[in-house]
Backbone bond lengths (Angstrom), bond angles and torsions (degrees), N, CA, C in turn:
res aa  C-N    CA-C-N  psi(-1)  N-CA   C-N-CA  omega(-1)  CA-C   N-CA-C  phi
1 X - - - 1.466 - - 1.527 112.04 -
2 X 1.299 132.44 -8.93 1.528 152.52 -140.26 1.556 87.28 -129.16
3 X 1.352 126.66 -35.59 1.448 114.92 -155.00 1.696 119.83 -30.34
4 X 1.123 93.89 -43.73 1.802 106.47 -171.00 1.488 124.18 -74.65
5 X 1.313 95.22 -14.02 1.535 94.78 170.15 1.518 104.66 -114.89
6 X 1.572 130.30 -1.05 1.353 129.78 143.55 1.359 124.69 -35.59
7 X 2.003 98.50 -70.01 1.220 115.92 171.72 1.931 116.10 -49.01
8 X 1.139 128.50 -44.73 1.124 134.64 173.07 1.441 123.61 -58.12
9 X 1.568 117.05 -49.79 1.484 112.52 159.33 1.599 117.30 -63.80
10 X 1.298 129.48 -42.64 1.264 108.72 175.74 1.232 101.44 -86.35
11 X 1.435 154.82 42.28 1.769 139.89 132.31 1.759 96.68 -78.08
12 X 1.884 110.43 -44.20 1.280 95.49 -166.40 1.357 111.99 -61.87
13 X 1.553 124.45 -46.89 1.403 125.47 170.95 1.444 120.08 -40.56
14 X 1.133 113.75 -38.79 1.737 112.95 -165.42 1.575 94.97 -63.10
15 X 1.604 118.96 -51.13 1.500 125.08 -160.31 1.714 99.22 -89.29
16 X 1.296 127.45 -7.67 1.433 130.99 164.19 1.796 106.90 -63.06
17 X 1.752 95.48 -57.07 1.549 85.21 -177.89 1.345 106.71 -86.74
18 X 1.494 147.05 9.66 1.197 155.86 175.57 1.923 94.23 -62.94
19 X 1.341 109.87 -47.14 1.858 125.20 -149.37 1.606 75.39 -77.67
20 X 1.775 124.28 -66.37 1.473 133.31 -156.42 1.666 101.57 -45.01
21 X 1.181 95.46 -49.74 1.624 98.20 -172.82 1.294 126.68 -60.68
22 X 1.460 100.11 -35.25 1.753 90.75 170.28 1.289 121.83 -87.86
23 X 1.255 117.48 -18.46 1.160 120.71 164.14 1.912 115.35 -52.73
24 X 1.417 101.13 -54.81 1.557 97.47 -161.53 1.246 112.08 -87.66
25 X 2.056 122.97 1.05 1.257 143.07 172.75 1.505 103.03 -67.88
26 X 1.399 112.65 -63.32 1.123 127.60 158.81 1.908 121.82 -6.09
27 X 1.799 81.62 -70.58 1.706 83.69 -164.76 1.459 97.67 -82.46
28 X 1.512 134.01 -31.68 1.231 123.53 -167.01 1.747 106.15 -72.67
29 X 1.392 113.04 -21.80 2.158 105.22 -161.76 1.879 75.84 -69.76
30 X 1.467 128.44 -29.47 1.349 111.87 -154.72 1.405 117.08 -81.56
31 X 1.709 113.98 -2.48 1.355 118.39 -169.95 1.558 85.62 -122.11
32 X 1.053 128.17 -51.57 1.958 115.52 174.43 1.625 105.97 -172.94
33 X 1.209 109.15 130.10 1.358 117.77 157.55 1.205 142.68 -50.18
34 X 1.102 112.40 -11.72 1.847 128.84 -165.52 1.821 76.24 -94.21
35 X 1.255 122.71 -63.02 1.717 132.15 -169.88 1.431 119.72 -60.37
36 X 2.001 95.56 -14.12 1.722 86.57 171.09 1.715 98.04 -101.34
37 X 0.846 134.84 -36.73 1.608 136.43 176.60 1.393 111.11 -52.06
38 X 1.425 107.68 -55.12 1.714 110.15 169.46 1.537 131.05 -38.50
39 X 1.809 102.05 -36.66 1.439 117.19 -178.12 1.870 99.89 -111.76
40 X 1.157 111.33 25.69 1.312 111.67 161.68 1.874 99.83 -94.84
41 X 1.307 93.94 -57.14 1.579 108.90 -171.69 1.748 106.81 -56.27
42 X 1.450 115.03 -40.91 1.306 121.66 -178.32 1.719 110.18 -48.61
43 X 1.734 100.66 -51.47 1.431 103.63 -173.70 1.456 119.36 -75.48
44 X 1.453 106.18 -15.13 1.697 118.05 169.24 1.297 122.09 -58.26
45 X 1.429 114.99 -48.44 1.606 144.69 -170.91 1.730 101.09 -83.14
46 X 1.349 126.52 -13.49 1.300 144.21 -167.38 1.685 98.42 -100.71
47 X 1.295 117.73 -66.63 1.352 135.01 166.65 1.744 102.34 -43.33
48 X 1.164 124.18 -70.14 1.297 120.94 -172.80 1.838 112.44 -62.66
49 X 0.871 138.15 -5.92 1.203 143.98 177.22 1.341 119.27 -87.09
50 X 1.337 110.72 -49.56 1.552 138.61 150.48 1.321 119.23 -36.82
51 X 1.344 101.77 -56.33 1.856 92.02 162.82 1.281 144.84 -75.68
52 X 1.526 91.91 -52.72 1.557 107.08 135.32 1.634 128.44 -15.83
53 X 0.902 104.62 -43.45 2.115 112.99 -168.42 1.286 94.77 -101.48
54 X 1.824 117.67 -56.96 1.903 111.86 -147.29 1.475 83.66 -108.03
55 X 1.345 148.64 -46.94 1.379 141.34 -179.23 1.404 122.66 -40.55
56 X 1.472 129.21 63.11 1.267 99.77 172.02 1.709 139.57 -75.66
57 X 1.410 116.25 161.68 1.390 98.26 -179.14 1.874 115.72 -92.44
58 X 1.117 103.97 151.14 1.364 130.53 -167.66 1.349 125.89 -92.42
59 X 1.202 98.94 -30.01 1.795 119.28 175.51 1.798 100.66 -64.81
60 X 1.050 132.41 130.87 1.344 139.23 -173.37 1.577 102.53 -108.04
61 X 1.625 109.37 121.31 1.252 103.84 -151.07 1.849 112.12 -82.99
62 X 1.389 95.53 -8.79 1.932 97.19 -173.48 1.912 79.61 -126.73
63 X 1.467 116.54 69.70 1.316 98.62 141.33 1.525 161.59 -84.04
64 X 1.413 125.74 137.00 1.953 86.91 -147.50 1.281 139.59 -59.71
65 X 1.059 154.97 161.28 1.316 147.82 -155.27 1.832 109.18 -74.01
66 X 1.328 105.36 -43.29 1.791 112.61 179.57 1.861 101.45 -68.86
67 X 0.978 107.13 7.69 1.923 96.53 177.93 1.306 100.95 -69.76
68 X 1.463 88.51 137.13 1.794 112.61 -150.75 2.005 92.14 -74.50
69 X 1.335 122.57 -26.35 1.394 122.60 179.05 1.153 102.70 -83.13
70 X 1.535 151.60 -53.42 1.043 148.29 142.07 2.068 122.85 12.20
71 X 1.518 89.61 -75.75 1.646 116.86 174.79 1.680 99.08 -72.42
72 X 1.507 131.45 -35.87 1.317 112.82 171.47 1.657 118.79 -79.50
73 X 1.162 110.34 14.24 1.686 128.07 -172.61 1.459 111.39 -82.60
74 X 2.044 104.44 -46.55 1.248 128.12 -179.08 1.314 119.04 -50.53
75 X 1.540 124.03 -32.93 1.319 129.70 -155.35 1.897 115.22 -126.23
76 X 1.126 95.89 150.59 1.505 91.59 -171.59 1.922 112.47 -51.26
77 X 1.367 106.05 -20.60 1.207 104.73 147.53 1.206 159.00 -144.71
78 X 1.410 109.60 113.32 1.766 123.49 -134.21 1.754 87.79 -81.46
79 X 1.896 101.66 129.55 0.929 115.04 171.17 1.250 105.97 137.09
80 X 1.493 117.03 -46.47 1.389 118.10 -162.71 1.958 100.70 -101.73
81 X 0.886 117.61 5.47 1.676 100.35 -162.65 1.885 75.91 -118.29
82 X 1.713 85.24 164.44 1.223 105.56 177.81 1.434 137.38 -158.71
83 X 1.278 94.00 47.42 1.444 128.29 -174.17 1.497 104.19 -76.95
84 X 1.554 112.26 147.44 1.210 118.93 -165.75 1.082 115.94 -92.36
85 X 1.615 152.35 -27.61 1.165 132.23 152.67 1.766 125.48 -74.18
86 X 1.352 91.83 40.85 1.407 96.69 -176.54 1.939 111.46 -45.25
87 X 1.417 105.54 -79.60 0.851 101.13 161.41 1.372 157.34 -3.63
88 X 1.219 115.84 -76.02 1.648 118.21 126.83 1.355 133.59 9.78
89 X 1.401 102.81 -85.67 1.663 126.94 -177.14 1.513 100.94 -74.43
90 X 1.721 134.68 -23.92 1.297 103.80 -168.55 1.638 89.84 -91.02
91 X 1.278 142.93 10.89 1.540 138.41 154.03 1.236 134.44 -74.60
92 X 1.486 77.32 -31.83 1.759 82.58 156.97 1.437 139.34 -109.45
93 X 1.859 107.41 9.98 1.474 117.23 -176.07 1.736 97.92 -75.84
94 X 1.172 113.76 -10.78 1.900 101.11 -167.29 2.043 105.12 42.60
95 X 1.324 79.26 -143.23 1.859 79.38 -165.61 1.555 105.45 -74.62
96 X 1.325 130.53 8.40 1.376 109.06 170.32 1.301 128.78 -67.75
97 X 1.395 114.88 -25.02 1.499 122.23 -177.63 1.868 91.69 -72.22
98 X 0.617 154.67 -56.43 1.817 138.22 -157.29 1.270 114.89 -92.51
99 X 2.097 111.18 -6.20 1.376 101.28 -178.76 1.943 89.90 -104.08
100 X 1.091 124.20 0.87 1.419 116.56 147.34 1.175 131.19 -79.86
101 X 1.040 118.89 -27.00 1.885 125.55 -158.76 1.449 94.20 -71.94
102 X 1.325 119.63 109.77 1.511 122.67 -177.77 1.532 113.37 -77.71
103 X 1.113 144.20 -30.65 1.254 133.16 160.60 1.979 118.20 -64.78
104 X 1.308 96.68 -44.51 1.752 73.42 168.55 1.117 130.76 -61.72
105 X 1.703 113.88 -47.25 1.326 125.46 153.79 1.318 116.24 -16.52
106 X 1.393 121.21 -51.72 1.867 107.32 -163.59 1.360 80.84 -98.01
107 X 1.577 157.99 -65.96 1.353 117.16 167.56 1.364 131.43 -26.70
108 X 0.990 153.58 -49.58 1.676 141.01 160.79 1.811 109.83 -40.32
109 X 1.712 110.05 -43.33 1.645 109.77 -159.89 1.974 82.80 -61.67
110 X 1.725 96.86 -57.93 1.449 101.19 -157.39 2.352 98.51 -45.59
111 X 1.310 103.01 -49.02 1.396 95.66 -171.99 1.260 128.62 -49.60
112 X 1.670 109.01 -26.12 1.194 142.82 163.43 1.496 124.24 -30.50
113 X 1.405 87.41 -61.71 1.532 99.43 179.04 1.216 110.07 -75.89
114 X 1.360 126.57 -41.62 1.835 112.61 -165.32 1.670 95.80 -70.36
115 X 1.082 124.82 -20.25 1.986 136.36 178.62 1.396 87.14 -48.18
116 X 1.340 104.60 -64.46 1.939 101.58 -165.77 1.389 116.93 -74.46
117 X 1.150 123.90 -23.02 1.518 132.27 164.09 1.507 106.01 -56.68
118 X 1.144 109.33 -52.62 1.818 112.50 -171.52 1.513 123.57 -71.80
119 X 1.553 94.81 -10.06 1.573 115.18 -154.33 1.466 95.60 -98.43
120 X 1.854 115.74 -20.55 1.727 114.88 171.12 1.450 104.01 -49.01
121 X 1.840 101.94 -30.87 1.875 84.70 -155.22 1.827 105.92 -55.47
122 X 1.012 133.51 -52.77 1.355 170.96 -158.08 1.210 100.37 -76.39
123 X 1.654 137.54 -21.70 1.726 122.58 -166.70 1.665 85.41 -144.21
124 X 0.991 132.42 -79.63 1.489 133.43 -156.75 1.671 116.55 -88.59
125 X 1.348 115.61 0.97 1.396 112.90 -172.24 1.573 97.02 -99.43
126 X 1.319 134.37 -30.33 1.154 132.46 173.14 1.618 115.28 -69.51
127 X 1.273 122.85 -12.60 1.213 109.35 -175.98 1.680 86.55 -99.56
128 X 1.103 136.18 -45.70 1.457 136.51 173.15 1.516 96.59 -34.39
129 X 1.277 118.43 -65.40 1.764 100.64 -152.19 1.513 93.14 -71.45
130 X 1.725 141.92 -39.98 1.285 121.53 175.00 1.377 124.28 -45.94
131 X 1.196 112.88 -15.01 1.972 123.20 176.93 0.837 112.38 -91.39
132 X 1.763 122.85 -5.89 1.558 138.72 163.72 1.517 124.95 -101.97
133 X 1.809 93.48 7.38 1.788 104.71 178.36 2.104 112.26 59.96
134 X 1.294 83.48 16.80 1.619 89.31 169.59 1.714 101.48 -91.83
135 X 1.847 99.30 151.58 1.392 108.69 -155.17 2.149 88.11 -88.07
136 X 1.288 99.27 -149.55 1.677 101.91 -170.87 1.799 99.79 -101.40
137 X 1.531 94.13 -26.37 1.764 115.02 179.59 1.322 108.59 -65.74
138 X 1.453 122.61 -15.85 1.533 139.14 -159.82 1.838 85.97 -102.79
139 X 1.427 115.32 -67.18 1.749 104.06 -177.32 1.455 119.04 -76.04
140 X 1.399 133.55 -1.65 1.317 139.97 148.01 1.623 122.97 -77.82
141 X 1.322 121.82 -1.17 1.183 122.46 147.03 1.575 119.44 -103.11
142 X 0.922 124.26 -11.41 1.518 124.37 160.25 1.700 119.15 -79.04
143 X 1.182 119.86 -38.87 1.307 118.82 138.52 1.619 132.72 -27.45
144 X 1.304 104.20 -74.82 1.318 128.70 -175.53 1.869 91.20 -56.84
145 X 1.276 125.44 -61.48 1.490 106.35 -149.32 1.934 95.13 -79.35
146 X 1.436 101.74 9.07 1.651 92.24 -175.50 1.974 85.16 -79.81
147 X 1.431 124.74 -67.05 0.926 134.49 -157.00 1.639 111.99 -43.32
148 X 1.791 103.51 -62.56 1.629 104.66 162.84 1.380 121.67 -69.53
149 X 1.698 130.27 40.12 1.178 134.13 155.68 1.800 94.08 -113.41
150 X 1.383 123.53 -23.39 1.546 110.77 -175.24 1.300 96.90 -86.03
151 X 1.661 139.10 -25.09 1.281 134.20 -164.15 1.247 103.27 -72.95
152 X 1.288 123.68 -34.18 1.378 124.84 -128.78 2.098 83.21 -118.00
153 X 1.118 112.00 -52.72 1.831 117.53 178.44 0.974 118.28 -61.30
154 X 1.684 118.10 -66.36 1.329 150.62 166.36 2.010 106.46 14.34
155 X 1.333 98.59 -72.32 1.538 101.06 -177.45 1.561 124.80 -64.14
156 X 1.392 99.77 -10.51 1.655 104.78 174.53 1.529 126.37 -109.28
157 X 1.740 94.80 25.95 1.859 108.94 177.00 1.172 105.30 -82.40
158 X 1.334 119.78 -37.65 2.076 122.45 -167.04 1.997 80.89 -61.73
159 X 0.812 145.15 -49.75 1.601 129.76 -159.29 1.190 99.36 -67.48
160 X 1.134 141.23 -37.64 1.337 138.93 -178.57 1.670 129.27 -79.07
161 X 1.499 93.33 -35.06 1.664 116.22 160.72 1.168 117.72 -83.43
162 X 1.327 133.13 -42.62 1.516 133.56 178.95 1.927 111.81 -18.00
163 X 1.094 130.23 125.78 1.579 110.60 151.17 1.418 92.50 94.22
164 X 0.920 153.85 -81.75 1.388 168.00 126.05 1.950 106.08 33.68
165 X 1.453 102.23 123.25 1.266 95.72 -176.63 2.195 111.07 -75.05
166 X 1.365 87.87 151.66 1.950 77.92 -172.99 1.102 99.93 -75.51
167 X 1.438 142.91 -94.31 1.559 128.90 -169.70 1.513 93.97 0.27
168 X 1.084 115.29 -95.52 2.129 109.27 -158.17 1.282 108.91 -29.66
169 X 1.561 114.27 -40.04 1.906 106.76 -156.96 1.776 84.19 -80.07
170 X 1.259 110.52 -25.54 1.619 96.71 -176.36 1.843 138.94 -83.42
171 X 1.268 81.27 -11.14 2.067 122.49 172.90 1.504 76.64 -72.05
172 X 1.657 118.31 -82.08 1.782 117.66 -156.62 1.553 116.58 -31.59
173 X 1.681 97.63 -52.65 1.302 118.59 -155.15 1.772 95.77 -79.79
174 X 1.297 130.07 -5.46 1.550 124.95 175.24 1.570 83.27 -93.86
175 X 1.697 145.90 -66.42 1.097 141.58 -138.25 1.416 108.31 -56.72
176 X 1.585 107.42 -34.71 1.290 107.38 179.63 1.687 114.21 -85.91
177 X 1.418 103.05 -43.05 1.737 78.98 176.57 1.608 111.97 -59.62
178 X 1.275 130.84 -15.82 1.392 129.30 174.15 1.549 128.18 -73.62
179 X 1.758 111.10 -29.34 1.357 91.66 151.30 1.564 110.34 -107.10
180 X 1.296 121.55 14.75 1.473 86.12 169.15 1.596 115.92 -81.93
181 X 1.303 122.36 -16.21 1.279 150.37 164.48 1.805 107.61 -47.48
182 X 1.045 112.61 -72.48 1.300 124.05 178.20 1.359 107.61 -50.28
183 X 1.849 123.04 -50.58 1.233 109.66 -171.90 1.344 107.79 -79.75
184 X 1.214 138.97 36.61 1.725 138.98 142.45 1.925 98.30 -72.30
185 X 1.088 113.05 -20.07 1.218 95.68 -179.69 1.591 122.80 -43.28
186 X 1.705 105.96 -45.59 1.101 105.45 -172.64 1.886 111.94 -130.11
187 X 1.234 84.02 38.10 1.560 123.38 169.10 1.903 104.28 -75.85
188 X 1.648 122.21 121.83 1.223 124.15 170.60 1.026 119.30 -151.33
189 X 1.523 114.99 4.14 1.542 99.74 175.16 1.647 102.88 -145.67
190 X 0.876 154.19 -144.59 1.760 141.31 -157.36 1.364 105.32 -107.40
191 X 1.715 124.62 -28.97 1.251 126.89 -166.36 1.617 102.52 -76.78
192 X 1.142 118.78 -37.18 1.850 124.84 175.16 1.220 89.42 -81.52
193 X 1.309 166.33 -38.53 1.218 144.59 166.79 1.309 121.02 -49.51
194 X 1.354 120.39 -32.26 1.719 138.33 -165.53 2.021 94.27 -79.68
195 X 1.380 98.98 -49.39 1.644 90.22 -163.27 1.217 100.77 -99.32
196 X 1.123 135.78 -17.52 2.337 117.93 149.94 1.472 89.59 -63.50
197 X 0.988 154.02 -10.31 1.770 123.08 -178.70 1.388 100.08 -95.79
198 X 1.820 115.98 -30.66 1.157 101.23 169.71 1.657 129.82 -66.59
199 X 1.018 113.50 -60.18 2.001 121.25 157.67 1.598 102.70 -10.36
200 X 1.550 107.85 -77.92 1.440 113.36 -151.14 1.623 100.77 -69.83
201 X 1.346 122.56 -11.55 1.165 125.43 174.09 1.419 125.23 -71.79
202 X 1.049 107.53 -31.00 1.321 141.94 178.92 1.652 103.18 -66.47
203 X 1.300 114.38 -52.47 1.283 131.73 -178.71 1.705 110.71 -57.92
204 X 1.200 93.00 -39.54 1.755 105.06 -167.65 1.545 101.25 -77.33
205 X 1.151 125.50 -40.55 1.703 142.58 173.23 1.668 107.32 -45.98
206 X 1.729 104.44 -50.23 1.430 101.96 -169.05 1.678 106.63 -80.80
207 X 1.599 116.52 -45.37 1.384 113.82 169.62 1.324 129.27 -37.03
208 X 1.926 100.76 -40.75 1.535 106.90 -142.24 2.243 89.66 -60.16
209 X 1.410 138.33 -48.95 1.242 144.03 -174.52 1.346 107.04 -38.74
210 X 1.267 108.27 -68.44 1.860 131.53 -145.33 1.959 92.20 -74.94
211 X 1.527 113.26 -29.07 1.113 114.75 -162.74 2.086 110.61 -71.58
212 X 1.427 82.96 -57.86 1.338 111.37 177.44 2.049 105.10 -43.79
213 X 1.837 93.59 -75.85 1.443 99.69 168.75 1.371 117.26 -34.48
214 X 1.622 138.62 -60.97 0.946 114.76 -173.81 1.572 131.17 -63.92
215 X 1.501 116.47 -22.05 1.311 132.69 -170.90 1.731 85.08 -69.58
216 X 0.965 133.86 -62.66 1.504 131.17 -175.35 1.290 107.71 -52.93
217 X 1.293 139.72 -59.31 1.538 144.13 179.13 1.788 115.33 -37.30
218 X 1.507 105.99 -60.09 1.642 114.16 175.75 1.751 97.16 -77.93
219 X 0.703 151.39 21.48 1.267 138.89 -174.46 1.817 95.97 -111.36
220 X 1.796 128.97 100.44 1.528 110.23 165.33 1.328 105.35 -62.62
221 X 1.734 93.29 155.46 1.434 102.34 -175.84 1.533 117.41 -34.26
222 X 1.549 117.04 -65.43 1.483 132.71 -156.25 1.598 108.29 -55.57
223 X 1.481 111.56 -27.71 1.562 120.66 -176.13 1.706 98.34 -98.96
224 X 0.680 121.38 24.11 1.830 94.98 -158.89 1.877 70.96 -79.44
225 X 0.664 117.69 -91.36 1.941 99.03 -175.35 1.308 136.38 10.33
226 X 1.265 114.18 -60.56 1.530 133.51 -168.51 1.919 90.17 -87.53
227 X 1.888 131.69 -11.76 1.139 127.68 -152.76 2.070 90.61 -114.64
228 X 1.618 104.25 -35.99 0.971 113.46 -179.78 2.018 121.37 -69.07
229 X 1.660 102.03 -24.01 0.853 125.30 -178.30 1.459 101.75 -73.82
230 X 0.871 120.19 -68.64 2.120 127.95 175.15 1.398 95.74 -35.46
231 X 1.136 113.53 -69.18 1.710 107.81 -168.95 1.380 133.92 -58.23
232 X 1.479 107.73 -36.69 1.625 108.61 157.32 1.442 108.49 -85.87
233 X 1.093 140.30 20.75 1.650 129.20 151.26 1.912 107.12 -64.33
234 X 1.327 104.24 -24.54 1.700 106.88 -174.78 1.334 88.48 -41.30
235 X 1.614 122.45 -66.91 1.283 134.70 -119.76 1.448 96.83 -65.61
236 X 0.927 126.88 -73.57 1.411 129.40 177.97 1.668 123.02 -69.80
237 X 1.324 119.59 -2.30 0.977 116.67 142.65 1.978 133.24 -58.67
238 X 1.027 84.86 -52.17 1.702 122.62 179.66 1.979 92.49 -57.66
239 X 1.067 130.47 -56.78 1.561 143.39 163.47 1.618 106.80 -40.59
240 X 1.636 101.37 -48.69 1.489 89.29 -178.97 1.552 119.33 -76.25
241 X 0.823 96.39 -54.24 1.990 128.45 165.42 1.308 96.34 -14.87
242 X 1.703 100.16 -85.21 1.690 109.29 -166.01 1.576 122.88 -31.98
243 X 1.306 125.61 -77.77 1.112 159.23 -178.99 1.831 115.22 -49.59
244 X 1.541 91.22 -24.20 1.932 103.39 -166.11 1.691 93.48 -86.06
245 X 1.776 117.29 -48.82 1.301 146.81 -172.24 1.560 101.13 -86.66
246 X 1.387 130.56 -69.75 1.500 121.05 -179.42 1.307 116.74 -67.91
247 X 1.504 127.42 -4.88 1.772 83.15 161.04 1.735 100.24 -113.27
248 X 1.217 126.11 22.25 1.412 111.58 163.97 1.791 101.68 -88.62
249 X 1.199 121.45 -38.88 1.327 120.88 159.42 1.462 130.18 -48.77
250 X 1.307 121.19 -40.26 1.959 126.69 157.45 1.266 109.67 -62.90
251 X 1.600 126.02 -42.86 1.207 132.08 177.24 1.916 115.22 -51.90
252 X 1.691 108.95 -44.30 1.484 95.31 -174.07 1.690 91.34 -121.10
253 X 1.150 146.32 -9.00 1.681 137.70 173.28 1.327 92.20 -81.76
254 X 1.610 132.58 -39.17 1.430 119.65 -147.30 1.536 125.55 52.48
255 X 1.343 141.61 -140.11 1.644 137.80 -177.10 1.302 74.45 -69.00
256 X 1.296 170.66 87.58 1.560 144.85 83.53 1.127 98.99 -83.78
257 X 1.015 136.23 -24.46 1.698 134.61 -175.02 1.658 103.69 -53.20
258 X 1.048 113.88 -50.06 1.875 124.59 166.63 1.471 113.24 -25.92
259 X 1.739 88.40 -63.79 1.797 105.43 -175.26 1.824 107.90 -50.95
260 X 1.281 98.23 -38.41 1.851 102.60 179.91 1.539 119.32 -54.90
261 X 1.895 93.71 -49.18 1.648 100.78 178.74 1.608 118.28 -66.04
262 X 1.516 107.00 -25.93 1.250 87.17 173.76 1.627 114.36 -90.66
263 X 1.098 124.14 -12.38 1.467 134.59 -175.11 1.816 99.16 -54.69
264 X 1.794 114.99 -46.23 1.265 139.99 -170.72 1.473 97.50 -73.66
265 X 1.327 153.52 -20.63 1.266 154.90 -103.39 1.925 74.70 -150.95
266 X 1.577 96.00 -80.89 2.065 100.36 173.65 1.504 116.67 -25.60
267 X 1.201 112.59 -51.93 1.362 100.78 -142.97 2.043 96.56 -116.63
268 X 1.761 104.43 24.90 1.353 125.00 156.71 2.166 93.55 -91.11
269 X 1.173 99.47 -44.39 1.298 93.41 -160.88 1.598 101.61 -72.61
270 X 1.407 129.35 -24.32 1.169 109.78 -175.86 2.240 98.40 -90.13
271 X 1.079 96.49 -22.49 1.580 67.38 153.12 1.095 151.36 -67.25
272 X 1.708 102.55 -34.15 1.333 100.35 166.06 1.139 132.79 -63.85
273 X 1.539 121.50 -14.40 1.037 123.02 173.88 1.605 128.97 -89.36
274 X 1.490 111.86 -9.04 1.223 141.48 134.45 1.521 135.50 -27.00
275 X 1.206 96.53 -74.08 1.560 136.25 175.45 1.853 111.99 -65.69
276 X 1.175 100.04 -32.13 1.740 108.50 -150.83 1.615 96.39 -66.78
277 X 1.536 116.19 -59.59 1.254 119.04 -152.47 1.779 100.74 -75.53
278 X 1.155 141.77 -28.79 1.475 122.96 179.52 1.757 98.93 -76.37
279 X 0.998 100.61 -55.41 2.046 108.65 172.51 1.745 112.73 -28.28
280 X 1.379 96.60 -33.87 1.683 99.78 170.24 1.233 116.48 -85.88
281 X 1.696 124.28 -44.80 1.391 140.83 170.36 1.733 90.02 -46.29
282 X 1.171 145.55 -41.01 1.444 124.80 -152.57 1.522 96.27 -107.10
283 X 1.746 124.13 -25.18 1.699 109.73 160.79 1.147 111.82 -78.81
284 X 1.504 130.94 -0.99 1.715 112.64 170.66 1.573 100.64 -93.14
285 X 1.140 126.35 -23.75 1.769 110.35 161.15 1.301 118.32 -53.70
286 X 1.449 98.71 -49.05 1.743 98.64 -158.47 1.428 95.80 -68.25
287 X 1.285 124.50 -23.37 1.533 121.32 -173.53 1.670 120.08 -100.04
288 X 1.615 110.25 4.71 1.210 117.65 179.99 1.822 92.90 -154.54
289 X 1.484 107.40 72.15 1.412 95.15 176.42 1.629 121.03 -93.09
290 X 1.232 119.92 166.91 1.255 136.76 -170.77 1.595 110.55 -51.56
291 X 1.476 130.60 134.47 1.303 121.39 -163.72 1.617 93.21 -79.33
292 X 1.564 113.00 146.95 1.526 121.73 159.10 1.307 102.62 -106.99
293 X 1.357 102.97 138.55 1.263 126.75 168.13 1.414 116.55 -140.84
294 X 1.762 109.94 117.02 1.520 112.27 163.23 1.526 102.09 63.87
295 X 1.209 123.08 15.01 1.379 118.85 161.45 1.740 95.47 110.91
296 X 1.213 138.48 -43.02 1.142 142.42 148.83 1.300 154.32 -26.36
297 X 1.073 146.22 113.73 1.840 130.20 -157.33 1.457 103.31 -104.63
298 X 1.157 125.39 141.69 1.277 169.67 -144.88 1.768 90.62 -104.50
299 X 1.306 140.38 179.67 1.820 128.30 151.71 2.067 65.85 -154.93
C-alpha cells in the first residue's frame, strides 16, 4: 500500500548519494586514487551486507501452483487467464512472457522515450551550450542545481501524487520534460538553461514513483525478474539512442532539434494517456483476482 512512497524515498536516496559522491570523489582522486577506489569498494561490501541482513526476500518459495498471478504469467496477458498449470509454464516461458505482454510492452516503448528525452541532459545539451560559448562550469551547474532540486523537493512529491491516477501524473511529468526541453530552443545564455533544467526536473520527480510502481504492479510475482529485466533495458538503450540520433539532429536542425525533443516528449504524453486506462484495468485484476474454487472461476 506504501509502494509509492518506497519508490520515492529510494529515487531521493539514489540522487542524495548521487550529490555525496561527487562531492567526496572529488576530494578523494585529489589526495589518492587507490583511497578513492578502496572506499568505493568499502561502501559496496557495506551495501551488500545490508541487504543481505535487513532485505528480506518476498518471493515465497513453494507458492501454489493455481495462483491466479502465476496462471496470468503464462499468457501474453498476465492477469487475465486462468489456466491451471499456470505456474509451470511461466518457469519455463523465460523472456517470452514480457516480450509479448502488449500493455507492458507500450509501458517500456512509452518509458523509453522519456529515457531519451532525459538522456539530452547528459549527451546533446553539452554540445548545445558550447554553440552558446557556455564554459563546462556553466553545464556542471545546471546539472548540479537539477540534482539539489531532487534532494531538497523529492520527499514532498507522494503529497502531490498520492490518490491521483498514474497515467495523468505520468502525461504531466512527460509535458514538462517536453517543454522544458523545447524551451532550450531559444535558450542562450545560462539563466534559460537554469529554468528548462528546472521544469524538466520537476518532471523527473513526478515520474520517478508512478514509473517504478507500475513496473512492479504488471510484473507476476514469479517473473518480476525476467519483467524487471525488459524495463531497465530502456535505460541504456535510451543512452545509446540519444547521443547516436541527437547530435546528428543538433548538427543539421540546430535549436530546432529542441522543438523535436519536445514534439517526442507530446506525443509520450498522449500515450500515456492512451495506454493508462486498460494498464489500470489489468493492475486491478492482478490485485483483485477472480475467486478459484475447486478448479473453477468465480466472475
Amino acid at each position: 500500500a506504501r509502494r509509492s512512497r518506497a519508490f520515492n524515498l529510494q529515487f531521493w536516496a539514489f540522487n542524495l548519494g548521487m550529490a555525496g559522491a561527487s562531492a567526496l570523489a572529488g576530494l578523494l582522486a585529489e589526495a589518492s586514487y587507490l583511497a578513492l577506489f578502496l572506499v568505493d569498494a568499502a561502501a559496496t561490501l557495506t551495501t551488500t551486507v545490508i541487504i543481505a541482513w535487513k532485505v528480506p526476500e518476498t518471493l515465497a518459495r513453494t507458492a501454489p501452483a493455481t495462483s491466479t498471478a502465476d496462471q496470468g504469467a503464462s499468457t501474453a496477458d498476465p492477469g487475465t487467464s486462468t489456466a491451471g498449470p499456470g505456474a509451470v509454464r511461466a518457469r519455463r516461458a523465460g523472456l517470452r512472457t514480457p516480450l509479448t505482454d502488449r500493455i507492458f510492452l507500450a509501458f517500456v516503448a512509452l518509458t523509453f522515450a522519456h529515457a531519451v528525452i532525459t538522456a539530452q541532459n547528459s549527451t546533446v545539451m553539452p554540445l548545445a551550450m558550447r554553440n552558446d560559448g557556455l564554459s563546462s562550469s556553466a553545464y556542471g551547474l545546471v546539472v548540479a542545481l537539477g540534482g539539489l532540486f531532487i534532494v531538497i523537493g523529492q520527499l514532498f512529491v507522494p503529497r502531490l501524487i498520492d490518490g491521483r491516477r498514474k497515467h495523468r501524473v505520468l502525461a504531466t511529468a512527460l509535458g514538462l520534460a517536453a517543454f522544458g526541453y523545447a524551451g532550450l530552443t531559444v535558450a542562450d545564455g545560462l539563466p534559460g538553461y537554469l529554468l528548462a533544467a528546472l521544469v524538466w526536473t520537476v518532471g523527473a520527480m513526478l515520474a520517478a514513483p508512478p514509473n517504478a510502481e507500475i513496473n512492479a504492479e504488471l510484473a507476476p510475482p514469479r517473473l518480476r525478474g525476467r519483467y524487471q529485466a525488459v524495463f531497465f533495458l530502456t535505460f541504456p538503450a535510451a543512452a545509446f539512442v540519444a547521443p547516436a540520433v541527437g547530435g546528428v539532429s543538433l548538427q543539421y536542425l540546430g535549436d530546432a532539434h529542441w522543438l523535436a525533443v519536445g514534439g517526442l516528449g507530446l506525443l509520450a504524453v498522449a500515450g500515456h494517456l492512451l495506454a493508462g486506462p486498460p494498464r489500470e484495468r489489468r493492475v486491478a485484476r492482478i490485485a483483485d483476482p477472480p475467486a478459484v474454487v475447486s478448479g473453477a472461476v468465480r466472475s
